[in-house]
Steps between C-alpha positions, in 0.01 A plus 500: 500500500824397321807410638697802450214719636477291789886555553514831461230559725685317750871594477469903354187604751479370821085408466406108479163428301359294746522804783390765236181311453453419834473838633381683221193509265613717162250612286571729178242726357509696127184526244576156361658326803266427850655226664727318800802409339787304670901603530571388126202657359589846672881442403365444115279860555748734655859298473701407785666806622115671542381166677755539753481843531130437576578248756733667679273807578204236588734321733597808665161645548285453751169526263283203451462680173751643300432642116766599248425692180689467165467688222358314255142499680663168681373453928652286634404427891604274791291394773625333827373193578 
């Protein structure tokens, strides 16, 4: 993750990478895409204001799973650790 990225993850949202991937496992689904993918890989998928959006809702919930649907075929889904 660059610099900037880094710093606007850390000044403009209020999530730090280290507890994101500590709590969460993300993994993103479409026909070409299968895979876990980390904070900066879902950032370079959906952008920033999506990623948030996401996280915010999986924070709040109370779900050890929690799926969201875009429309361009693209899952994305958050499981507790």
């Amino acid at each position: 993750m660059t610099d900037v990225a880094y710093n606007i993850l850390c000044t403009q949202y209020r999530w730090l990478v280290s507890y994101i991937s500590a709590n969460y496992r993300i993994k993103v689904y479409s026909r070409a895409i299968n895979r876990l993918v980390g904070v900066w890989g879902l950032v370079s998928l959906v952008g920033f204001d999506l990623c948030f959006k996401f996280l915010n809702r999986a924070y709040s919930s109370i779900d050890d799973k929690l799926t969201f649907k875009l429309r361009r075929g693209l899952k994305v889904t958050f499981y507790s650790r």
